[in-house]
N, CA, C and O of each residue as an XYZ file, in Angstrom:
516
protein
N       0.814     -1.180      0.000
C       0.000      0.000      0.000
C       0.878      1.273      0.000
O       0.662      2.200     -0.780
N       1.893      1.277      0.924
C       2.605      2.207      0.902
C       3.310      2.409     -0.574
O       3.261      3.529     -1.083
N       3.857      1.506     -1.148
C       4.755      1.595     -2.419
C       3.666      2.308     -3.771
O       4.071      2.841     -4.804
N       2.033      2.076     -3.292
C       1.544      2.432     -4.077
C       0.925      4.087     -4.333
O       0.411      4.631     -5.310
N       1.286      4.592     -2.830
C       0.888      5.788     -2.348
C       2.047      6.690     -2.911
O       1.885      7.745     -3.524
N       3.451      5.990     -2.545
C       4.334      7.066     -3.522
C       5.001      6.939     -4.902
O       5.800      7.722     -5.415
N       4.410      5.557     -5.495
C       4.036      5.928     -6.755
C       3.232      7.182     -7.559
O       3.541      7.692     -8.636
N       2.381      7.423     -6.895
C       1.218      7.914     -6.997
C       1.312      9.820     -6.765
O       0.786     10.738     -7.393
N       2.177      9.796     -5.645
C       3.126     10.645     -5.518
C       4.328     10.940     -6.093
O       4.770     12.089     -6.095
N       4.950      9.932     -6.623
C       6.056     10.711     -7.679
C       4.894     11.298     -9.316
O       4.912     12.328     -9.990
N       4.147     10.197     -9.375
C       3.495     11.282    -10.802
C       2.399     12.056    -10.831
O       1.809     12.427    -11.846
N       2.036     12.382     -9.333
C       1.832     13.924     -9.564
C       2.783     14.621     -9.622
O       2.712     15.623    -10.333
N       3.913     14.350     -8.945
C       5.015     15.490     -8.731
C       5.483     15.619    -10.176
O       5.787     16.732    -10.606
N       5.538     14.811    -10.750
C       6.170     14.518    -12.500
C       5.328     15.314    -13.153
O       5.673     16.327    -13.761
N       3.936     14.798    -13.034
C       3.007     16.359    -14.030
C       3.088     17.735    -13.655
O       3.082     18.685    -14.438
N       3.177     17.792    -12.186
C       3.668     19.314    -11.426
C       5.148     19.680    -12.781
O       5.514     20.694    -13.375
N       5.424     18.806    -12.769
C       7.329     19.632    -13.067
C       6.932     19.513    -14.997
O       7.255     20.488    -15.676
N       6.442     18.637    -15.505
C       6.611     18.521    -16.162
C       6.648     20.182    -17.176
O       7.626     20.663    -17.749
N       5.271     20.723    -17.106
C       5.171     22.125    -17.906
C       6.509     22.820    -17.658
O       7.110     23.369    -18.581
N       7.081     22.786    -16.101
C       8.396     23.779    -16.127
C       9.835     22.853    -17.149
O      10.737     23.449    -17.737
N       9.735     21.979    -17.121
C      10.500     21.070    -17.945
C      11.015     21.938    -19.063
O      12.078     22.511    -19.299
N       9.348     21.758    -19.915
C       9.134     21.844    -21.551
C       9.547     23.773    -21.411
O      10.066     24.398    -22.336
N       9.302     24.164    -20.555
C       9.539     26.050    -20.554
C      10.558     25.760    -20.592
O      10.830     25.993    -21.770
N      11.827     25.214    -19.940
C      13.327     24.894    -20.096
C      13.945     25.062    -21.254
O      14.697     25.869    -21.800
N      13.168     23.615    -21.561
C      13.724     23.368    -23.095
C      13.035     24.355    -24.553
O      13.557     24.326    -25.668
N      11.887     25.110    -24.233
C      11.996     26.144    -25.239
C      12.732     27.460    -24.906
O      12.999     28.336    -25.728
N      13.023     27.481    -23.592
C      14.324     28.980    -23.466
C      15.428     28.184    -24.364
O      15.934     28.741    -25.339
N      15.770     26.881    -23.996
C      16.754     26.741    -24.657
C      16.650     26.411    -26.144
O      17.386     26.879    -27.013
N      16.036     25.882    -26.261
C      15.628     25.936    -28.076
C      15.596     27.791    -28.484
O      16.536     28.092    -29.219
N      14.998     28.562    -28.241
C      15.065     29.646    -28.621
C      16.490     30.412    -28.405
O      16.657     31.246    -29.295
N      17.480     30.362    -27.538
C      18.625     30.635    -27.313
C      19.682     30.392    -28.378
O      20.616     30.996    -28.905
N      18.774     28.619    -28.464
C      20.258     28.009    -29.468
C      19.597     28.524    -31.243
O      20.264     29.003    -32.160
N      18.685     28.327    -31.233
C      18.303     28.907    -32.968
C      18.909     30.815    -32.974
O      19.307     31.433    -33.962
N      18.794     31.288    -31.679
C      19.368     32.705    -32.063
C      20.789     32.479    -32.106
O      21.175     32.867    -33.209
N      21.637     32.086    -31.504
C      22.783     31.710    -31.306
C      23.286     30.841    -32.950
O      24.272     31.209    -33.587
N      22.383     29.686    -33.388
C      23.024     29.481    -34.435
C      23.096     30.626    -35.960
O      23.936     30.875    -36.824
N      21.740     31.060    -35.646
C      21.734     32.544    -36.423
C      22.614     33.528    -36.828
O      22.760     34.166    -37.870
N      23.358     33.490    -35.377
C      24.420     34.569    -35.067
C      25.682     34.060    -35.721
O      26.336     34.690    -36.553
N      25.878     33.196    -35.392
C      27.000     32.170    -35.765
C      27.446     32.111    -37.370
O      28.595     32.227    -37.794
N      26.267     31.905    -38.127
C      25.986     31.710    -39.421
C      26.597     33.115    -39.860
O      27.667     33.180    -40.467
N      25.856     34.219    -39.518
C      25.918     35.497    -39.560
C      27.862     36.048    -39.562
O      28.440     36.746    -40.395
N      28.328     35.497    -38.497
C      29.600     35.805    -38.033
C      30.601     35.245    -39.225
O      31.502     35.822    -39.834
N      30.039     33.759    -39.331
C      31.144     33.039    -40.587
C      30.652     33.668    -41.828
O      31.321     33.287    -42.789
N      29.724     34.492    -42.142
C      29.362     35.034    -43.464
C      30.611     36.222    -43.480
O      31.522     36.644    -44.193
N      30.025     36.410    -42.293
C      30.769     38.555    -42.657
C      32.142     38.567    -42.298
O      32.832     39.582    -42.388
N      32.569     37.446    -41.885
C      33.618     37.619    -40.713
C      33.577     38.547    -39.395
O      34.494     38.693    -38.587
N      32.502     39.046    -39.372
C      32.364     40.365    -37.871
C      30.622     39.934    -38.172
O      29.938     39.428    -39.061
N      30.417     40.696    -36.348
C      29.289     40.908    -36.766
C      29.040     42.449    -36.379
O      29.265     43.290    -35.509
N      28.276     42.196    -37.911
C      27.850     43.281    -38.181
C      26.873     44.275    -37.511
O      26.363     43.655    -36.578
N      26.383     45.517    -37.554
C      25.461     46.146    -36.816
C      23.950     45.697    -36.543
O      23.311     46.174    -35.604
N      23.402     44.716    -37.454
C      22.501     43.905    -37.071
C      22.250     42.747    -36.061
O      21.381     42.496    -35.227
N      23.537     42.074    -36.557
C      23.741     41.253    -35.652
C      24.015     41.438    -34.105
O      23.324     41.162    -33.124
N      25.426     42.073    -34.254
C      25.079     42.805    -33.023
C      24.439     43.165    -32.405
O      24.531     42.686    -31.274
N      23.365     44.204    -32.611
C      21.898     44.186    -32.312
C      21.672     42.966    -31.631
O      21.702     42.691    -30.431
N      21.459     42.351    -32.549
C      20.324     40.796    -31.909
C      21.243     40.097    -31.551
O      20.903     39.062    -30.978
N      22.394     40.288    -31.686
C      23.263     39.430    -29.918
C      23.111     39.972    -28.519
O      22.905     39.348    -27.478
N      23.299     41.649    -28.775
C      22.734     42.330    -27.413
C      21.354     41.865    -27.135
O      21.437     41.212    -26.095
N      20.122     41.877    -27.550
C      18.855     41.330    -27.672
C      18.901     40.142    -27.166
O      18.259     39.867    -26.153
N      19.574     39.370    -27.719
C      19.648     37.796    -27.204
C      19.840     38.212    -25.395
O      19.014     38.245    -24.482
N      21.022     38.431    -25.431
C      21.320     38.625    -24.089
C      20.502     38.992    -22.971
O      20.204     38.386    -21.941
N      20.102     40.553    -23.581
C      18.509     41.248    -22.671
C      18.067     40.116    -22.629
O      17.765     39.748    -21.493
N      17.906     39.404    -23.430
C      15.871     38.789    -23.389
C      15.956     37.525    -22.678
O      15.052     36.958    -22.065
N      17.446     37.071    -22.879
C      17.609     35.660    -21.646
C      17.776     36.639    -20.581
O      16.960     36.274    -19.734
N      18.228     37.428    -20.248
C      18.861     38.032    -18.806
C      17.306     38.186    -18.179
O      17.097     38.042    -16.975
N      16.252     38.493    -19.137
C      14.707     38.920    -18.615
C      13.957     37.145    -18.337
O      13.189     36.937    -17.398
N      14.355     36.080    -19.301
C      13.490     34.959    -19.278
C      14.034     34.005    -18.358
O      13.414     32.986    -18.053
N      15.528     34.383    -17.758
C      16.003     33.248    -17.251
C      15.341     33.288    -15.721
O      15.509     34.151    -14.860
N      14.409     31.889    -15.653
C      14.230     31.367    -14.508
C      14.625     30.441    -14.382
O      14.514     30.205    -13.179
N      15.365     29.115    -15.166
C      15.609     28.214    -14.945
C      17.205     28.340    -13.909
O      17.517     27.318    -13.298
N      17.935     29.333    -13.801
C      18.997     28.975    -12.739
C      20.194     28.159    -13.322
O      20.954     27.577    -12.549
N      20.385     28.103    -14.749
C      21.288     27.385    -15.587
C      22.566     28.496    -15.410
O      22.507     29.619    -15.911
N      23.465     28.121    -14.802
C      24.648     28.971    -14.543
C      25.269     29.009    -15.506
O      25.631     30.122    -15.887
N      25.648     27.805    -16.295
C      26.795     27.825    -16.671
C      26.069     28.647    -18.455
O      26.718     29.422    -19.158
N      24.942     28.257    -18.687
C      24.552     29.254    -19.953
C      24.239     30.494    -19.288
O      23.967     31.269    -20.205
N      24.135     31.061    -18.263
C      23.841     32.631    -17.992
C      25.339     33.101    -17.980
O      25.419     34.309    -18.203
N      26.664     32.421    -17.763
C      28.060     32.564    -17.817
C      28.723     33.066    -19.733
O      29.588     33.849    -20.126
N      27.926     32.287    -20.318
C      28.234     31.974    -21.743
C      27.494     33.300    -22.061
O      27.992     34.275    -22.623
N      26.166     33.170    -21.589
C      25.214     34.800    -22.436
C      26.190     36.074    -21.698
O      26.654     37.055    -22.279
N      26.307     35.770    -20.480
C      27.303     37.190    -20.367
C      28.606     37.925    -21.111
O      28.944     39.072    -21.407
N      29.241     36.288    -21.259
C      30.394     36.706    -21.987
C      29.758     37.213    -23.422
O      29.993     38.387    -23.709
N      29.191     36.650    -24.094
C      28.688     36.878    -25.416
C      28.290     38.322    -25.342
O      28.656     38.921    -26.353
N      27.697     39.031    -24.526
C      27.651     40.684    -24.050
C      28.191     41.400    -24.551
O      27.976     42.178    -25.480
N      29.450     41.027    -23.553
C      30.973     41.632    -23.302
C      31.578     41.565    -24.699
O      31.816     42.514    -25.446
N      31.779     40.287    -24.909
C      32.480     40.526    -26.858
C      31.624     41.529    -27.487
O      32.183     42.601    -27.716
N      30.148     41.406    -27.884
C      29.766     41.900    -28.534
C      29.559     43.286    -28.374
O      29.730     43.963    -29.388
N      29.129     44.046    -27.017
C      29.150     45.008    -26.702
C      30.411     46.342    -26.554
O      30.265     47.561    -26.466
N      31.832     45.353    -26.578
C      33.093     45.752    -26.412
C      33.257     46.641    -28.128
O      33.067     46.213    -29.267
N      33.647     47.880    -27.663
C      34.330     48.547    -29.124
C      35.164     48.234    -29.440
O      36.118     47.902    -28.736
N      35.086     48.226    -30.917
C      36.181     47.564    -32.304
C      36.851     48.066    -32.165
O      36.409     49.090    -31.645
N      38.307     48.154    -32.315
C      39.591     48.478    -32.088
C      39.465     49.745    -33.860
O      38.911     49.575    -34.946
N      40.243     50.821    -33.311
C      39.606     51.545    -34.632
C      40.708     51.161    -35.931
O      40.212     51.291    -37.050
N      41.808     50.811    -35.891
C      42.759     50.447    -36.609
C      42.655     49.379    -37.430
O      43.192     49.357    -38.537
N      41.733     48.101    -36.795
C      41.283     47.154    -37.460
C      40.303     46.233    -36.920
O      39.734     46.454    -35.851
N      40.150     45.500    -37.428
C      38.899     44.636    -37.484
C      38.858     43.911    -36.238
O      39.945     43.522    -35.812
N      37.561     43.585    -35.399
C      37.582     42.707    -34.420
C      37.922     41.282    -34.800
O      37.269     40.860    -35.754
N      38.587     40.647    -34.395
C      39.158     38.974    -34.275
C      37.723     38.410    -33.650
O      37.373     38.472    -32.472
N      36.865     37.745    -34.965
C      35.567     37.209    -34.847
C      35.921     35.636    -34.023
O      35.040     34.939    -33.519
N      37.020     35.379    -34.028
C      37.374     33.898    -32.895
C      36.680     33.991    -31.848
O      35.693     33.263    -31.736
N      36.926     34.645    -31.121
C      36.026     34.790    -29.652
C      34.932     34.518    -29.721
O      34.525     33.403    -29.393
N      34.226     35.389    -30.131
C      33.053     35.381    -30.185
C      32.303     34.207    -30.942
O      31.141     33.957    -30.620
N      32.947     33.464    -31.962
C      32.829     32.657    -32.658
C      32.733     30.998    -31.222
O      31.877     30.115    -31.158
N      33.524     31.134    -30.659
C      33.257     30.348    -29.871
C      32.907     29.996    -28.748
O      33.014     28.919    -28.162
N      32.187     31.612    -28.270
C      31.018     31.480    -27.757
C      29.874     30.957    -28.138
O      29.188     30.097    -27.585
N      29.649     31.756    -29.502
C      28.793     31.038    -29.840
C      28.654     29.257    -30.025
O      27.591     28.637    -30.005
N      29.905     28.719    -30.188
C      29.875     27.707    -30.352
C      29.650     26.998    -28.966
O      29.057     25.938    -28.767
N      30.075     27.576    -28.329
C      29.638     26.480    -26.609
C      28.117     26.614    -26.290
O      27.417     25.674    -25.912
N      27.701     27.851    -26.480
C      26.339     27.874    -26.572
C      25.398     27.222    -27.354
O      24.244     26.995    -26.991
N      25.751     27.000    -28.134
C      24.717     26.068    -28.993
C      25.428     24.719    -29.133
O      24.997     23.914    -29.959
N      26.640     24.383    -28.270
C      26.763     22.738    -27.573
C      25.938     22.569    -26.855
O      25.087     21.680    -26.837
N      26.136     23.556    -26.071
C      25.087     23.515    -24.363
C      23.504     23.634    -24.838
O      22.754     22.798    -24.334
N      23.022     24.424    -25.597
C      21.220     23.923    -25.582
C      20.879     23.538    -26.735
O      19.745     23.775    -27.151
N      21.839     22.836    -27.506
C      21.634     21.788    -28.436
C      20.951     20.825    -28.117
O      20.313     20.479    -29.111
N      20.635     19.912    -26.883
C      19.983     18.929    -26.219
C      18.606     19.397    -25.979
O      17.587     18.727    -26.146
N      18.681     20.632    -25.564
C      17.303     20.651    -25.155
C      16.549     21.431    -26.398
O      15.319     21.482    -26.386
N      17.038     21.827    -27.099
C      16.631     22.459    -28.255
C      15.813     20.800    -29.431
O      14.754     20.515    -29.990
N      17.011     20.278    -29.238
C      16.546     18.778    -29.744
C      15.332     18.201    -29.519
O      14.404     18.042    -30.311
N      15.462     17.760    -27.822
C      14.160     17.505    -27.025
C      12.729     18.338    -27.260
O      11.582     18.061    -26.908
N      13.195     19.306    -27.891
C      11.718     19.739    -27.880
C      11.201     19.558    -29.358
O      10.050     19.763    -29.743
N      11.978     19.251    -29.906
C      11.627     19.075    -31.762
C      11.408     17.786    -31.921
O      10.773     17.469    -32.926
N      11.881     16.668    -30.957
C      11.405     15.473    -31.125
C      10.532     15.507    -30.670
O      10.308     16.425    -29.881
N       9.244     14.178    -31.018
C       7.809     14.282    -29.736
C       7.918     13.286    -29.172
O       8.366     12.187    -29.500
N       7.358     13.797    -27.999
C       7.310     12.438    -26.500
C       6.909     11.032    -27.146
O       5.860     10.834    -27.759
N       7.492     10.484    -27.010
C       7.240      8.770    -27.150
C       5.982      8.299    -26.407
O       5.126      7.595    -26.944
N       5.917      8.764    -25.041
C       5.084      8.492    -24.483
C       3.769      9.067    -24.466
O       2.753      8.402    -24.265
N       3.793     10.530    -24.716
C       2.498     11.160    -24.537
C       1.892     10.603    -26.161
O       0.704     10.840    -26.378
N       2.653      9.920    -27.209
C       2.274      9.111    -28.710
C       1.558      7.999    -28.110
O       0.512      7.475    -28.493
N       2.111      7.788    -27.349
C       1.764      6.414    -26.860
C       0.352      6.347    -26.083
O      -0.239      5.269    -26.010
N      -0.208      7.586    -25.473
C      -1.404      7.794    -24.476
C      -2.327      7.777    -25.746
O      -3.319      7.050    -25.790
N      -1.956      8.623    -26.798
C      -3.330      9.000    -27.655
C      -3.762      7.693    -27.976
O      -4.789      7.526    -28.633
């Protein structure tokens, strides 16, 4: 009886969490499609450009505003990505797009998974219908 009571109790707690789950994994799906954007953007121009820029600062705001999930080590990565991008171009020559280039690239290692997870569909909730 008991084993069946906290069964019963882990999946409510599982449907409790579940919605904050799937919010997870679309901050991070939306992070990593801006991030690969940027990326794309960077190996085109070699810099990024005043648009981009733009919507790397943007990126940043808009996780710095959505992040509830408490993911350190991507609120570490969006900061730095800031800092490169926000930092003035040296006036003599061109910014060295490396850096920034591989920020972007750890960032879209890191919510590559959950970006994934949300483009695949649940096996299981296939399985209820």
């Amino acid at each position: 009886m008991r084993q069946l009571k906290l069964q019963a109790a882990r999946e409510r707690l599982q449907e409790a969490l579940s919605p904050l789950e799937e919010g997870a994994q679309q901050l991070h799906a939306a992070v990593f499609e801006a991030a690969t954007a940027l990326r794309t953007s960077l190996q085109k121009n070699q810099a990024l450009r005043g648009s981009s820029a733009r919507k790397a600062r943007d990126l940043c705001r808009w996780y710095s505003l959505m992040n509830w999930t408490g993911d350190q080590q991507l609120e570490l990565l969006i900061r730095e990505l800031e800092q490169l991008a926000t930092a003035p171009a040296p006036r003599a020559r061109k910014r060295d797009p490396k850096p920034i280039d591989q920020v972007l690239g750890d960032i879209i290692a890191l919510t590559y998974a959950g970006a994934r997870a949300l483009a695949e569909p649940n096996r299981m909730a296939a399985l209820e219908l």
